[in-house]
C-alpha positions, 0 to 999 in steps of 0.5 A: 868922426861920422858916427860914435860908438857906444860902449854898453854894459848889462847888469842882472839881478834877480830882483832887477836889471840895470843898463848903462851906454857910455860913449867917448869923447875929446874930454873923456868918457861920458854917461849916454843912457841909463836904465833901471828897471824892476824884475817883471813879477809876471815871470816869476813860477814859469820858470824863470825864477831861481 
């Protein structure tokens, strides 16, 4: 197989988000990346907050 696909999912918080890529392989699935990162406090009263 020329290129592999990464299967990605997206989690968001209101106090951070989290991204995760996973791609299969011959013995399964398998972690590829992820990210935590904290909410910015920057957006916070630009309405952006809930």
């Amino acid at each position: 197989m020329a290129f592999k696909t990464w299967q990605i999912g997206l989690h968001i918080q209101q106090h951070e988000a989290l991204a995760i890529a996973v791609i299969r392989g011959a013995s399964g699935w398998s972690l590829a990346t992820l990210v935590a990162t904290a909410a910015d406090e920057r957006l916070h009263g630009r309405g952006y907050d809930s």
